[in-house]
C-alpha positions in Angstrom: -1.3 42.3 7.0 2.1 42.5 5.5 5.5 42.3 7.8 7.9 45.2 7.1 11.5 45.3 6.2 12.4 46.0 10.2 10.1 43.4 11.4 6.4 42.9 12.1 4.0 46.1 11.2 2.4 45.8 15.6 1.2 49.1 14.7 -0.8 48.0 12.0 -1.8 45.0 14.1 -3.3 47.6 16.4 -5.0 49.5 14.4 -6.1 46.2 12.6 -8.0 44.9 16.3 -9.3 48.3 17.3 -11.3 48.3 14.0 -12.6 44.8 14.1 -13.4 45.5 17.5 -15.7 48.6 16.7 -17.8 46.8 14.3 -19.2 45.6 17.8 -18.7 48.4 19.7 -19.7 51.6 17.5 -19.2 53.5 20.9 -16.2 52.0 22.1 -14.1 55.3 21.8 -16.6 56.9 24.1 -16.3 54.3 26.5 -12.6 54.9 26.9 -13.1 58.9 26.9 -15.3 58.3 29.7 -13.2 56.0 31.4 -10.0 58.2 31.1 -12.1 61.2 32.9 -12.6 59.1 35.8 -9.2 57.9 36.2 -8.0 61.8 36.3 -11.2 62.9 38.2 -10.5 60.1 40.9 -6.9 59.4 41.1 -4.9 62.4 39.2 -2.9 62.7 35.3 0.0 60.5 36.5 -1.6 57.1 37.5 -0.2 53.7 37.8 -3.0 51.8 36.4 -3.5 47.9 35.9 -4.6 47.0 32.5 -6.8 44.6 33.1 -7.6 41.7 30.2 -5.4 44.0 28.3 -5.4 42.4 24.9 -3.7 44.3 22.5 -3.0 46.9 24.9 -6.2 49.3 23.9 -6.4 50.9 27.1 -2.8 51.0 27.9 -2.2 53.2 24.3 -5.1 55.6 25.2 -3.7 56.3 29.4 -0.5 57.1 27.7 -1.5 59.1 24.9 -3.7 61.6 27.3 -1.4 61.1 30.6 1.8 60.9 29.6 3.3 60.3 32.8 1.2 57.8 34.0 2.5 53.7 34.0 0.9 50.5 33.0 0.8 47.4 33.7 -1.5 44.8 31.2 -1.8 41.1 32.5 -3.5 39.0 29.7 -3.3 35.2 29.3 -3.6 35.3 25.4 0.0 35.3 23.7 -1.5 36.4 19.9 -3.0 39.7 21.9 -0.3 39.7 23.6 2.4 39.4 21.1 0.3 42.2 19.6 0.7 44.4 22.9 4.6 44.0 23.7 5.6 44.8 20.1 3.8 48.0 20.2 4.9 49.3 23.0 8.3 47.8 23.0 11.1 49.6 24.6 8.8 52.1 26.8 9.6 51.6 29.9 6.0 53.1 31.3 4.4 49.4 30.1 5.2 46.2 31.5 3.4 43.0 30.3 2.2 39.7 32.4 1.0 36.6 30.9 -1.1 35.2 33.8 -4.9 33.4 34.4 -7.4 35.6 35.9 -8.8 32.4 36.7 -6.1 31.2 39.0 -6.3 32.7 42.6 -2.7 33.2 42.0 -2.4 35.3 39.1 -1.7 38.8 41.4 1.5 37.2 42.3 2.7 37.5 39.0 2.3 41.9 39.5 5.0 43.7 39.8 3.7 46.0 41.9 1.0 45.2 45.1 -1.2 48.0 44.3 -2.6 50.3 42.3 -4.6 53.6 41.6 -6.3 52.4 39.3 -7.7 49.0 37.6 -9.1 49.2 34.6 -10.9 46.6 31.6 -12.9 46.9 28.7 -15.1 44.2 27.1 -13.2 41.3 28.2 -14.7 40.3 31.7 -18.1 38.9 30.3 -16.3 35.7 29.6 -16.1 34.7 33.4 -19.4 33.0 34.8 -20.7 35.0 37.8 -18.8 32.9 40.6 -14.8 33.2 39.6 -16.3 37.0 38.3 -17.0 37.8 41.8 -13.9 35.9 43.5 -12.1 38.4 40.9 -13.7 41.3 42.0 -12.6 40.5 45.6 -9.2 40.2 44.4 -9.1 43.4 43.1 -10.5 45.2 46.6 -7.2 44.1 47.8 -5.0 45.5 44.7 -7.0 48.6 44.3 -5.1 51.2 47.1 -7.5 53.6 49.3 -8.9 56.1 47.4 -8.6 54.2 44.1 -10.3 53.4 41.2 -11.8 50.3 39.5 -13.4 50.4 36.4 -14.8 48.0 34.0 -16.6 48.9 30.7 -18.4 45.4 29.8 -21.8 43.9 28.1 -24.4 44.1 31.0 -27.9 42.9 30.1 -30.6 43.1 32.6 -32.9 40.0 32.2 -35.8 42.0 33.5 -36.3 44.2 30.2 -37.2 41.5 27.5 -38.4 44.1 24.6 -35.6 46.6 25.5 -33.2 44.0 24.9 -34.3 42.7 21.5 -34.7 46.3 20.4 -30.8 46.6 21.2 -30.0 43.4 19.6 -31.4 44.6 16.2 -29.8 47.7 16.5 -26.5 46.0 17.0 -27.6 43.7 13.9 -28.5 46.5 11.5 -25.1 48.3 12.9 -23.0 45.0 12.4 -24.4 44.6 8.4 -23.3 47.9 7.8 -19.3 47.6 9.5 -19.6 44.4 7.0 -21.1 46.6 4.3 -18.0 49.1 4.7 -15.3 46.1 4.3 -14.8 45.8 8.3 -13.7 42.8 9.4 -15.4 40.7 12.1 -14.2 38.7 15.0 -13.8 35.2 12.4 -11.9 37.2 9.5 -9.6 38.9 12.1 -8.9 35.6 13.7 -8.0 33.7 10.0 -5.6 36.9 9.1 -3.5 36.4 12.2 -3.5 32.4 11.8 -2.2 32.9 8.9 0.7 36.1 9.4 3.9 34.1 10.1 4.9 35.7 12.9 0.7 35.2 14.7 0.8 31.8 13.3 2.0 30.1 16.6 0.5 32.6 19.3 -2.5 32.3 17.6 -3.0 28.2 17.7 -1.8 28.6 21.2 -5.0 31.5 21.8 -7.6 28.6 20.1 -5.7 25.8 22.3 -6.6 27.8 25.2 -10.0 29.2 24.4 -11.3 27.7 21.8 -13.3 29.4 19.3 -15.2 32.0 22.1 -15.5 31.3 26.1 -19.2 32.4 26.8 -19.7 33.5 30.3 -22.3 35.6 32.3 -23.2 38.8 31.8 -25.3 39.9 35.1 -27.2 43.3 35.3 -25.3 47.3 36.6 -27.0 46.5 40.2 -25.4 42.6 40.2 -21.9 44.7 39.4 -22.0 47.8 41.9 -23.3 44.9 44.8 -20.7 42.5 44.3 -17.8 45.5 43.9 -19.1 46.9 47.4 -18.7 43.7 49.0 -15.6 42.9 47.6 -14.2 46.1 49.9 -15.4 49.2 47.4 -17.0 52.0 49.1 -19.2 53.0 46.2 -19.9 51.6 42.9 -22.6 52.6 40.1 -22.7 53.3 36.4 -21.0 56.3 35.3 -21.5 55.4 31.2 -24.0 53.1 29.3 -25.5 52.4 25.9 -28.0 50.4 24.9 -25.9 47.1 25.6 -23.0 48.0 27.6 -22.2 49.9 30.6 -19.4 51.6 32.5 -19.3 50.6 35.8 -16.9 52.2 38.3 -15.9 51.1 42.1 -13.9 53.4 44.3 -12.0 52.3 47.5 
C-alpha cells in the first residue's frame, strides 16, 4: 500500500480490509444485502444507525451508499481500523466516530446520541465470552428506540451438530486455499502491511498492545442469541440469514 501525493490512499485501505476479510467470509456481501433489507423493511431508507464494532467502517459505506440520507455512528476501540474508518469518510458529516470499550459498562456514554433505529455489527462480536456478550446485549435494549432494530451478522456454531460442523470447516478450508491460491491476503499478511505503512505503523502497535495477536471468545448457537436478545428487552428475535457457519440474527424492540 503506497501513500499518495495528498496523503494516505484510506480508500485503498478499504478496499484492501474488505478483501482480506472475504477470504473468510465468501458470503459476506450477502450478509450485508440482507442486513440492509431489514434495516429499510423495519425502520425506513433514512435511519440513524449505530455501527457497531465498526472497524473500517464496512457497514457504515454500505448504509450510505443504498440510503443516502441515513446517519452513522461507528464506536470501535481499535485506532488502526479506526484510523482506516475516519479517513474514508472524512468530512461527511452523516458519520461520526467513537473510540470506546464495549467492554466497559460505560462505553454508551461516549454516543452522541441516546438512541437509535437501528444497531447493527458484523463479524466482530464473537470475540466477547458469553457473559460481558449478554451484559452487551442488555445495553443495547436500552439504546435501540421502540420499534427498532438490532442486528448482528456473527460466527454461530451450534455444538449439538458435530459432523455438520466439520463438514463446514473443510469447506471453509478448501475456500480459504483457494483466496490464497488467487493472491488474497489473510488476516497475518494484512496485519504486517499495515505495521509496516508509516502512517499504520503506530495505530497498529497500539491495536496488538490492546489485543494481542486475536481475542478468542464464545460463539453460542441462533437459539442462545434470539433468548438472550428477548430478555435483554427485544420483543422478537430469530435468524433472518445463515450459511453454513454464520448467521444473521435480528432483534426488534
Amino acid at each position: 500500500m503506497t501513500e499518495t501525493a495528498a496523503g494516505t490512499d484510506w480508500l485503498a485501505w478499504q478496499e484492501s480490509w474488505d478483501r482480506q476479510q472475504e477470504w473468510y467470509m465468501p458470503d459476506r456481501e450477502e450478509r450485508f444485502r440482507v442486513m440492509l433489507d431489514m434495516v429499510e423493511a423495519t425502520v425506513g431508507p433514512e435511519p440513524r444507525v449505530l455501527d457497531l464494532a465498526c472497524g473500517t467502517g464496512s457497514i457504515t459505506d454500505r448504509l450510505l451508499k443504498r440510503f443516502p440520507n441515513a446517519t452513522s455512528t461507528g464506536v470501535d476501540l481499535d485506532p488502526a481500523l479506526l484510523a482506516i474508518a475516519e479517513g474514508t469518510f472524512a468530512g461527511d458529516g452523516r458519520v461520526t466516530f467513537v473510540t470506546a470499550d464495549l467492554k466497559d459498562p460505560r462505553w454508551p456514554d461516549a454516543l452522541p446520541h441516546d438512541s437509535y433505529d437501528a444497531v447493527l455489527t458484523a463479524t466482530a462480536l464473537h470475540w466477547l465470552h458469553a457473559e460481558p456478550l449478554a451484559a452487551l446485549y442488555g445495553q443495547l435494549g436500552q439504546l435501540v428506540r421502540e420499534g427498532g432494530v438490532f442486528m448482528n451478522a456473527d460466527h454461530m456454531c451450534d455444538q449439538a451438530t458435530p459432523r455438520i460442523n466439520e463438514a463446514e470447516r473443510a469447506l471453509r478450508v478448501a475456500r480459504r486455499e483457494a483466496a490464497q491460491d488467487a493472491g488474497a491476503l489473510d488476516w497475518t499478511q494484512w496485519w504486517e502491511l499495515a505495521a509496516n505503512d508509516p502512517v499504520l505503523a503506530g495505530p497498529t502497535a497500539k491495536r496488538f498492545e490492546i489485543y494481542g495477536e486475536h481475542a478468542d471468545g464464545d460463539v453460542p448457537p441462533v437459539e442462545w442469541h434470539a433468548r438472550t436478545l428477548r430478555e435483554a428487552g427485544f420483543a422478537e428475535a430469530r435468524a433472518v440469514w445463515a450459511s453454513p457457519s454464520d448467521a444473521l440474527v435480528l432483534a426488534l424492540k
